[in-house]
C-alpha positions as CSV (number, residue, x, y, z in Angstrom):
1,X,-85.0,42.4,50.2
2,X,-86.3,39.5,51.4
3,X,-84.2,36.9,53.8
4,X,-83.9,33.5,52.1
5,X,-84.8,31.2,55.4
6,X,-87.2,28.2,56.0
7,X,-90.3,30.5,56.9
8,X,-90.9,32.4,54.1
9,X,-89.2,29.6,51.2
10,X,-93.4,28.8,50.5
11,X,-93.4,33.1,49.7
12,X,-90.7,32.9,47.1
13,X,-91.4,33.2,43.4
14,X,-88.2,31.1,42.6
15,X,-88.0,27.1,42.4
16,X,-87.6,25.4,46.1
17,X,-86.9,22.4,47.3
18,X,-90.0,20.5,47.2
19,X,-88.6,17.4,49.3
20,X,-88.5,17.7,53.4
21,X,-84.9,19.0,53.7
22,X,-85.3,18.0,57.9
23,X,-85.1,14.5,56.5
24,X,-81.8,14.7,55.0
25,X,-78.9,13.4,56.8
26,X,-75.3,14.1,56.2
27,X,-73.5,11.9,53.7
28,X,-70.4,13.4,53.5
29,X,-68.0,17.0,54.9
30,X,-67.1,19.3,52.4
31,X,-64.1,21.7,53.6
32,X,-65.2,25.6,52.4
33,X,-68.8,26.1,51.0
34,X,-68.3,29.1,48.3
35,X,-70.1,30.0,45.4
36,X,-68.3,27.4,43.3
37,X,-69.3,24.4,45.8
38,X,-72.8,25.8,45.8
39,X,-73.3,26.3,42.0
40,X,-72.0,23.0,41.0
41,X,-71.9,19.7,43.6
42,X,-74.4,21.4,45.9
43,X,-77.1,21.6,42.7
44,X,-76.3,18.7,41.6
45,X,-77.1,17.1,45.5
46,X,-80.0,19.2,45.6
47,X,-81.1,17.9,42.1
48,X,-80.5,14.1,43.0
49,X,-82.6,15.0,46.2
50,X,-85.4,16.4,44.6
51,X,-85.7,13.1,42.5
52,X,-85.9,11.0,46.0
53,X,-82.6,9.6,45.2
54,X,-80.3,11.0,47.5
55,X,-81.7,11.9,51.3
56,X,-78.5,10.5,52.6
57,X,-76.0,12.1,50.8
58,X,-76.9,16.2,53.1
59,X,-73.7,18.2,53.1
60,X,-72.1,19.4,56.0
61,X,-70.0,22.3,54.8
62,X,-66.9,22.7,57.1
63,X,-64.8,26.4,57.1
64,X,-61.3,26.3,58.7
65,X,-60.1,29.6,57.3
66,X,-60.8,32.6,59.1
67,X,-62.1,34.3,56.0
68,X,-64.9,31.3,56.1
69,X,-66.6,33.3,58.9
70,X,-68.0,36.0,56.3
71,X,-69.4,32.7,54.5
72,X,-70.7,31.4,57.6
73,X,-72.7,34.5,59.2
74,X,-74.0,35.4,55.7
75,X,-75.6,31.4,55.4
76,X,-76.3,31.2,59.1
77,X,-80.3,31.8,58.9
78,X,-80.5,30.1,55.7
């Protein structure tokens, strides 16, 4: 399998972020980053993004449970 991480997302056969995702800055803290964060406000960020609309609104996911260190290692070299 290959790793999902910035120097192979050009390799991928799947959509990517076409916009410079170093120029985003963080807009606002959202406390635990699962799958229902990712499939639904995070795509909907991402989408806004790719339409140039939204470079300041980057998430910065926060964990404070200790079961959000499984989450954490497993998105770390994303």
């Amino acid at each position: 399998m290959t790793a999902l991480n910035q120097a192979n997302l050009g390799s991928l056969s799947i959509p990517v972020p076409s916009y410079d995702r170093s120029q985003a800055q963080v807009g606002f803290v959202h406390f635990g980053v699962g799958g229902f964060h990712r499939a639904h406000q995070a795509m909907y960020i991402d989408q806004l993004m790719e339409q140039g609309k939204a470079a300041d609104w980057g998430i910065c996911g926060v964990g404070v449970m200790s079961f959000d260190l499984k989450m954490k290692e497993a998105m770390e070299d994303q």
